[in-house]
Legacy VTK file of the C-alpha trace (Angstrom):
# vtk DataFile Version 3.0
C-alpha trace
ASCII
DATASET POLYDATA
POINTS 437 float
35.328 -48.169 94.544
35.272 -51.486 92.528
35.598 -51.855 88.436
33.302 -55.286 88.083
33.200 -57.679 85.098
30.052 -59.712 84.503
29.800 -62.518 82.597
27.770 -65.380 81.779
29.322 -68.801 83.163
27.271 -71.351 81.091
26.228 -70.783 77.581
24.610 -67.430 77.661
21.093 -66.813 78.892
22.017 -67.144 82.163
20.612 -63.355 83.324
23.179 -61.538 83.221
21.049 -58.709 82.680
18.834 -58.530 85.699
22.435 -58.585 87.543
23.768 -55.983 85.359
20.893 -54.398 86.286
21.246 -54.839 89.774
24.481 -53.838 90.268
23.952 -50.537 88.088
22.024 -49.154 91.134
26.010 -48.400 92.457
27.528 -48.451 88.657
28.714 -45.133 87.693
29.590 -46.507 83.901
28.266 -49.757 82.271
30.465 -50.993 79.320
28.851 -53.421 76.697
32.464 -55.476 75.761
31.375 -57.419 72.876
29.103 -59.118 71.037
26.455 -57.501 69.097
22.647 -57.928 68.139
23.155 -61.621 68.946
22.775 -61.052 72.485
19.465 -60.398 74.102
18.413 -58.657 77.793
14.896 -58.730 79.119
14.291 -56.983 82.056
11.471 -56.734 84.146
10.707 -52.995 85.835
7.307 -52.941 87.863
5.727 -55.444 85.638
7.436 -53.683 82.620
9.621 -55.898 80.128
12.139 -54.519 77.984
14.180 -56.060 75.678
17.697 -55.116 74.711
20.279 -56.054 72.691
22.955 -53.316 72.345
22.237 -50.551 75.326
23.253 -51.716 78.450
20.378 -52.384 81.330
22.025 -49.732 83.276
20.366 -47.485 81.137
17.210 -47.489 83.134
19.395 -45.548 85.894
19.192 -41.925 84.878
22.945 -40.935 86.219
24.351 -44.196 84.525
26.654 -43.739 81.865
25.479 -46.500 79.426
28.979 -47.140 76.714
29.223 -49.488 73.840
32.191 -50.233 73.727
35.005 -50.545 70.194
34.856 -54.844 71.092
31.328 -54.893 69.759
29.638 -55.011 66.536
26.996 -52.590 66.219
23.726 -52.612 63.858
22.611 -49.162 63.988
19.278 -49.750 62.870
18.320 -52.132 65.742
20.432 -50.070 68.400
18.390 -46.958 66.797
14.914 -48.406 67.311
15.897 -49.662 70.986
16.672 -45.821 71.616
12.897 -44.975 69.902
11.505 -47.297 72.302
13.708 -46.228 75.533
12.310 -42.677 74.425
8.548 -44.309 73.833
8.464 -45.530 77.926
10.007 -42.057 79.274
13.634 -43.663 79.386
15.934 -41.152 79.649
19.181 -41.946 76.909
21.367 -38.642 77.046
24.097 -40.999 79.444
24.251 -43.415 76.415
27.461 -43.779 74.826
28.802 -45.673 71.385
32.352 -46.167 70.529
33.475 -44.527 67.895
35.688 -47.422 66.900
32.993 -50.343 67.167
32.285 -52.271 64.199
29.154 -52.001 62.181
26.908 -54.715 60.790
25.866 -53.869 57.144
23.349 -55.235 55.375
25.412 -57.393 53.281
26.425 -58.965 56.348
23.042 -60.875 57.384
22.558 -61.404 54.238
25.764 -63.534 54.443
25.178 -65.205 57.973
21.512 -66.320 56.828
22.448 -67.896 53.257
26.033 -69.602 54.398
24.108 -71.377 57.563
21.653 -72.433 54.971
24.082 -73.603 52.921
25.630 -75.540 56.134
22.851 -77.852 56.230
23.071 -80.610 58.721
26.173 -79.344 60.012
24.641 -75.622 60.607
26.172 -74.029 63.985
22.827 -72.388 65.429
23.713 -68.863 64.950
21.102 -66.213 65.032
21.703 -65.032 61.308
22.052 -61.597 62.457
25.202 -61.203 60.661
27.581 -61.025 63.521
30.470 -63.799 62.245
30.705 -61.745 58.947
30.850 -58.602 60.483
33.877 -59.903 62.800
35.695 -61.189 59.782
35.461 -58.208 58.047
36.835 -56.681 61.040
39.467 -59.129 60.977
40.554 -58.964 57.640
40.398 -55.239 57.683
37.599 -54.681 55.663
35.120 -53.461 58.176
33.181 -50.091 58.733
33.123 -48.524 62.101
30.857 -45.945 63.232
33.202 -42.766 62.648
32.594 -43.816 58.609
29.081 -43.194 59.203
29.425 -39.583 60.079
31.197 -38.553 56.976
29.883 -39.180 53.444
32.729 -39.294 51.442
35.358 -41.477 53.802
31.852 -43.974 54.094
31.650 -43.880 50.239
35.561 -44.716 49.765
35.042 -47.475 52.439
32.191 -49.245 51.351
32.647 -49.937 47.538
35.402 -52.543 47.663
33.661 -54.699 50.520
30.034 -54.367 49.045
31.561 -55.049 45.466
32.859 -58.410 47.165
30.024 -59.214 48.957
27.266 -58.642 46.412
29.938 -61.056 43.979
29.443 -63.631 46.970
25.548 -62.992 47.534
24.651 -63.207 43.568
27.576 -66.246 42.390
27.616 -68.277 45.660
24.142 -67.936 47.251
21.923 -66.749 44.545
20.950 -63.864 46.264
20.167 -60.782 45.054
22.691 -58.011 45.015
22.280 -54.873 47.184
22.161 -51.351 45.625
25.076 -49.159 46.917
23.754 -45.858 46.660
20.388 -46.719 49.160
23.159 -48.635 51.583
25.217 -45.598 51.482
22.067 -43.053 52.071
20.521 -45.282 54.686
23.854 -45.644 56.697
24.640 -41.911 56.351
21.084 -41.534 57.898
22.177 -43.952 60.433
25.156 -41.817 61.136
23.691 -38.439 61.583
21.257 -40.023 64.663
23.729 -41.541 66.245
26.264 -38.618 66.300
25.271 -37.265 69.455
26.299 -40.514 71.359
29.444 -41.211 69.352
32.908 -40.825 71.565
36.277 -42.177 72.250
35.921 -45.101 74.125
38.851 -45.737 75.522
39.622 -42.178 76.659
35.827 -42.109 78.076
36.626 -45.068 80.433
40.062 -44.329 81.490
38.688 -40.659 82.598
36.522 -42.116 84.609
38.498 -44.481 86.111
40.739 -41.220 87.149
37.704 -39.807 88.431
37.342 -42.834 90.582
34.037 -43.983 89.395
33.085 -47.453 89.797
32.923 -49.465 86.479
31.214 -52.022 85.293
32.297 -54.510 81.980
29.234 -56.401 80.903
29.810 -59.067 78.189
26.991 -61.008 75.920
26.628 -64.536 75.582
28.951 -67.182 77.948
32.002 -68.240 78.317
30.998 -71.994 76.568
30.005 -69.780 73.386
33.479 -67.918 73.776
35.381 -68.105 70.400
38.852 -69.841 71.687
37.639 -71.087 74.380
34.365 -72.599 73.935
32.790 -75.359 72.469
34.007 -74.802 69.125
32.603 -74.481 66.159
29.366 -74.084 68.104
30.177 -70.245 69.512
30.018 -66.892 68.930
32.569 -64.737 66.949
33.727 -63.260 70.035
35.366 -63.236 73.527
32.660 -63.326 76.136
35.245 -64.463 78.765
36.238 -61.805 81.343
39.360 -61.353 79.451
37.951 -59.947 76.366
36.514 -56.895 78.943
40.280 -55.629 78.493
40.441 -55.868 74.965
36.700 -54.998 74.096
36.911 -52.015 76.329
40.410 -50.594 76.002
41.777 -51.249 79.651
44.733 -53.132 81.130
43.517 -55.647 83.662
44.825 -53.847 86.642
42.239 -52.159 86.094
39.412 -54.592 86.696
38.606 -55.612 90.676
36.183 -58.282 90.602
34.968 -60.839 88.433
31.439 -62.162 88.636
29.918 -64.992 86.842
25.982 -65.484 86.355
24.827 -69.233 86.238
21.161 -70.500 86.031
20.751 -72.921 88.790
20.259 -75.436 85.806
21.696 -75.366 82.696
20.220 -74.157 78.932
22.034 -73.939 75.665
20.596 -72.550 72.403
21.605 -74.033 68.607
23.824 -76.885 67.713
26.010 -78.708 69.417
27.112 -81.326 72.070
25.140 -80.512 75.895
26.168 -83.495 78.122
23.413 -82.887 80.805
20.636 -82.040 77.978
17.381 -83.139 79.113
14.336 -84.858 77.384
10.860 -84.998 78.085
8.832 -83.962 81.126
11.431 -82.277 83.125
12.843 -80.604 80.349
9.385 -79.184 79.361
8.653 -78.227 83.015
12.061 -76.169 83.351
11.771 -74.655 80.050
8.400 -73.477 80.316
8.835 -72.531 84.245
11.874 -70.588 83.115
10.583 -69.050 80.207
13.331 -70.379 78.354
12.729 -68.827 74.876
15.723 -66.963 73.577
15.569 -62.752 73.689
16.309 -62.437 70.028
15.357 -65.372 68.337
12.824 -66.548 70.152
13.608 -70.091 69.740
13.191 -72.485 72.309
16.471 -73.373 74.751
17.829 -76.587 75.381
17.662 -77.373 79.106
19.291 -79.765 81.113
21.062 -80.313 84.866
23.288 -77.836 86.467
27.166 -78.843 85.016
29.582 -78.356 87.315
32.127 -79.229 84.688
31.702 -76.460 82.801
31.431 -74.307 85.876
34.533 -75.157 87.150
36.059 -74.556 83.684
34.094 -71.481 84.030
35.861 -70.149 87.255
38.925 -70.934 85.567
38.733 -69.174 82.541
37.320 -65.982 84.054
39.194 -65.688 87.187
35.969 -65.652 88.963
35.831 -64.584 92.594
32.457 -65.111 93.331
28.748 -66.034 91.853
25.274 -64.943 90.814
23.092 -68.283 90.655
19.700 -67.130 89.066
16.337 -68.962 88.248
16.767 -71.131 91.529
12.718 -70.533 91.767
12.213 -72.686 88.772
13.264 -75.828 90.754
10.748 -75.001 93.461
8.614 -78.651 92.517
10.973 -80.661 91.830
11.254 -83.866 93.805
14.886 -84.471 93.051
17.349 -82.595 91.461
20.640 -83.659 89.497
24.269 -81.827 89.353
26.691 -82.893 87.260
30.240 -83.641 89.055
32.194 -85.031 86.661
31.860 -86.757 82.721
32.544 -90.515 81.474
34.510 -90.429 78.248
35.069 -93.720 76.804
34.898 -95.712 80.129
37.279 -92.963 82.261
35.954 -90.679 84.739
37.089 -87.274 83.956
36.667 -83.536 85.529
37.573 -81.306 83.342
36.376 -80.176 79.914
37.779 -81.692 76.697
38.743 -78.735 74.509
37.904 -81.090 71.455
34.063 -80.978 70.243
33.742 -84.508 69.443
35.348 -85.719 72.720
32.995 -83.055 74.356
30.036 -84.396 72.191
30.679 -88.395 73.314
31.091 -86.955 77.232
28.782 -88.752 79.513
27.026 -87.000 82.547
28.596 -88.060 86.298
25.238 -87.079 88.958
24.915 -86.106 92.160
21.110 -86.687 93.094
20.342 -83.705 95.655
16.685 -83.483 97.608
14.284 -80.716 96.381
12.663 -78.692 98.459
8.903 -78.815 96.568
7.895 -74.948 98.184
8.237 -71.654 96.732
11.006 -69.349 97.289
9.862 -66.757 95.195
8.972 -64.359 98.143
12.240 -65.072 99.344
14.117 -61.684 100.156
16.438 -63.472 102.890
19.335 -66.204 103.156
17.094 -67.569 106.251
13.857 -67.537 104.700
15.113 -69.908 101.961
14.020 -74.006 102.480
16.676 -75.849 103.874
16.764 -77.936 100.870
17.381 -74.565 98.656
20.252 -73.949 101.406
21.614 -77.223 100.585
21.543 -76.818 96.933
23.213 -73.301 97.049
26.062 -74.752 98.872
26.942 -77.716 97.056
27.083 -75.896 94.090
29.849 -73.475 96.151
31.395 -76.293 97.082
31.736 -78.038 93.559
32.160 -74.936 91.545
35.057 -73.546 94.441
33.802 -70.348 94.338
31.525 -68.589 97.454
28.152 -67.244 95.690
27.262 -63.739 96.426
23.285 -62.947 94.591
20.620 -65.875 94.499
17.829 -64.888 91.519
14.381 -65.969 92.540
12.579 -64.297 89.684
12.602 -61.969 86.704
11.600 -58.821 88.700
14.337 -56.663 90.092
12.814 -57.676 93.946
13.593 -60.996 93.572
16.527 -61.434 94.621
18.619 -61.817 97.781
21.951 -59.964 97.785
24.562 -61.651 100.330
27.199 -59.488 98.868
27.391 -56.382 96.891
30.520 -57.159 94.549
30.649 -53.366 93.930
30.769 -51.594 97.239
32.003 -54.903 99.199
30.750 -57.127 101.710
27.197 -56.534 103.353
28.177 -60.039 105.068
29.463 -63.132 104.663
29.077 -64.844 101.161
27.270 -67.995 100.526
29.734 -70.910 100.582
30.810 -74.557 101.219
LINES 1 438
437 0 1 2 3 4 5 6 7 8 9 10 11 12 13 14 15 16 17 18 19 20 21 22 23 24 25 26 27 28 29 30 31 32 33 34 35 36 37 38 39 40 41 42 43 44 45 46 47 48 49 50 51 52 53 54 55 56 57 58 59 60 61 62 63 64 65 66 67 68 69 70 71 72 73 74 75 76 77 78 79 80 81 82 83 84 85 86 87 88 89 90 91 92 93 94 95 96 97 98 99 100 101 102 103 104 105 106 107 108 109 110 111 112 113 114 115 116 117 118 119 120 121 122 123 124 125 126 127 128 129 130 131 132 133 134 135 136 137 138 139 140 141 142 143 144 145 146 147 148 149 150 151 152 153 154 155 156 157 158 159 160 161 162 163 164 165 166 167 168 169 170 171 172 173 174 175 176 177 178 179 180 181 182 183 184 185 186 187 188 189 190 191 192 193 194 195 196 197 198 199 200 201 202 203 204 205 206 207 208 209 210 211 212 213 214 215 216 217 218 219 220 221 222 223 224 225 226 227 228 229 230 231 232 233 234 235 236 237 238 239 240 241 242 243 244 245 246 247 248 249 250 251 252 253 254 255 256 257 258 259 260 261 262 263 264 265 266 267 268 269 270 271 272 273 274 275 276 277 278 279 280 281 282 283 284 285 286 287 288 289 290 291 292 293 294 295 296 297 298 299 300 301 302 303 304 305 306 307 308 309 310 311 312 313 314 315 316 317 318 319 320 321 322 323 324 325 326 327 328 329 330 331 332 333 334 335 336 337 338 339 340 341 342 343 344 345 346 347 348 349 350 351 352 353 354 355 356 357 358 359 360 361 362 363 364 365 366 367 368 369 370 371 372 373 374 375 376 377 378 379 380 381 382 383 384 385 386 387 388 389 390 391 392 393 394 395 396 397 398 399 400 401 402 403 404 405 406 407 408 409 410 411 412 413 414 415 416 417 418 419 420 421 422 423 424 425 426 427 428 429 430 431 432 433 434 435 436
């Protein structure tokens, strides 16, 4: 028995939910941590995609307890029409779970997020104007709405006039929006409320039951730990902990309770929005690894950043997270590439450095340190072995061990569930040795 945390080692988009996926097959309970309608999972089920942004890819595993957890922010509508559509391709839901506790993102809220980047201008952040950031500070200043006020009319009444009084002062004065009418937010959210009733629960207590039951466990978090809110590349990050820490606080558990730690890295590097990317590419390569990787974001749809594996920022990532071991993913999309680039260390005003400045403007003036590695130019898509990889993928893998100090235990070749070669299963232990320097 094993209680795993996944998280994303770069700045999000790194997979995570093909391994989430993967390692559900011996999950007894997925937790979604934090985050909220931000994040973005496509998976890829016998030529099937699905989307998802709240329910946890374990819920394609009938026995899987699927729980959205009291550390994220929860817009009922979207999490309501990715049930309808679970429902439309015969996906059983009756294991999903929502936290009573967890946040809700009202109306007024992406309302807010859309006109105050606007207002930003030229020094926008890049967020996905989905109204997460206002629905954290509401939680923060105590002003919030979780998803017990939704199941009772008058408590959601009481709750929601002083905050939508505020807000639709801030929408009408400040961003010349118009106001929204409290009566049809109250009805719609009450609606809300009743459909998600079934699935509402005590988080905490749900967990820690099944942690006396002995069931394995596994703490998924959205985005990466660059886009973590203390310790990422701020301002340019989410309003939330991403980092394997916030599994303990977004799910209610000490951390003797977690085993493992896994991080998911592309075998490259992609960032979406503003904000500084030292190995950022331009031009031909960039085009040929964004549109070999599909690198268009879940939600938004907007178009990633790519650039050269960073082994700066994996190292920091390791750090941060406690890591133990790695999932490197999209390792197929550097099958024709001559030569490939890794990052080893920065140049900040004429001194080599290694680590990663915690100040955004240092971090923005950072220049790439490279490594120049052979490619292999073959396919390793129908790859289901260590031994059947190139030599030259081999080589990759374990410089990348090497430099990021940490052995790597999955290798991603593709966005079907096949596609992949397990060295070690992080959940039930080791199959055999991992991947290392």
């Amino acid at each position: 028995m094993a209680n795993v945390v996944v998280i994303g080692a770069q700045w999000g988009d790194e997979g995570k939910g093909k391994i989430t996926d993967l390692l559900s097959r011996s999950a007894d309970v997925v937790v979604r941590y934090q985050g909220g309608v931000n994040a973005g999972h496509t998976i890829v089920v016998d030529n099937q995609v699905l989307k998802l942004h709240l329910i946890p890819s374990g819920i394609l595993y009938p026995e899987t307890i699927c729980l959205i957890g009291s550390g994220t922010v929860v817009d009922p509508k979207v999490l309501i029409r990715e049930m309808e559509m679970l429902n439309e391709n015969q996906i059983d839901i009756s294991g999903l779970q929502l936290a009573s506790t967890a946040h809700v993102t009202m109306p007024y809220h992406r309302l807010l997020d859309k006109a105050m980047e606007e207002k930003r201008g030229i020094q926008r952040i890049g967020t996905t104007g989905r109204g997460i950031g206002p629905t954290y500070a509401d939680k923060a200043q105590r002003n919030g709405i979780r998803v017990i006020d939704l199941l009772d009319e008058q408590k959601l009444r009481e709750q929601i006039k002083i905050p939508l009084a505020e807000k639709n002062g801030l929408l009408q004065k400040i961003y010349g929006v118009e106001p929204l009418d409290p009566e049809e937010v109250l009805m719609e959210y009450l609606e809300y409320g009743k459909k998600l009733k079934p699935h509402v629960v005590d988080c905490t207590r749900a967990i820690h039951q099944a942690a006396r039951e002995k069931k394995n466990i596994l703490f998924e978090g959205a985005q990466g730990t660059l886009l973590d809110l203390d310790h990422g590349t701020y301002p340019y990050v989410t309003s939330s902990n991403p980092v394997s820490g916030g599994a303990c606080i977004g799910a209610g558990v000490g951390p003797t309770l977690i085993d493992r730690v896994i991080g998911v890295a592309k075998a490259y590097t992609t960032r979406v929005g503003e904000g500084p990317f030292p190995t950022e590419l331009q031009g031909s390569i960039n085009d040929q690894l964004c549109d070999r990787g599909g690198e268009f974001g879940t939600t938004t749809g907007r178009r990633r950043r790519c650039g050269w594996f960073d082994g700066v920022i994996g190292k920091y990532a390791v750090e941060v997270n406690g890591l133990d071991c790695l999932a490197i993913t999209k390792l197929d999309v550097l099958d024709e590439l001559d030569e490939i680039q890794v990052c080893i260390a920065y140049e900040l005003d004429g001194d080599r450095i290694d680590h990663f400045p915690s100040s955004a403007e240092e971090f923005g003036k950072c220049k790439p340190i490279f490594k120049t590695l052979s490619g292999w130019q073959c396919s390793t898509a129908d790859c289901r072995k260590l031994e059947e990889l190139p030599p030259k993928a081999m080589e990759y893998l374990r410089f990348l061990a090497e430099l990021m100090e940490v052995p790597i235990a999955i290798v991603s070749l593709g966005a079907n569930r096949d596609q992949t070669i397990v060295i070690e299963d992080p959940i039930h232990g080791p199959k055999r040795a991992l991947l290392s320097s």
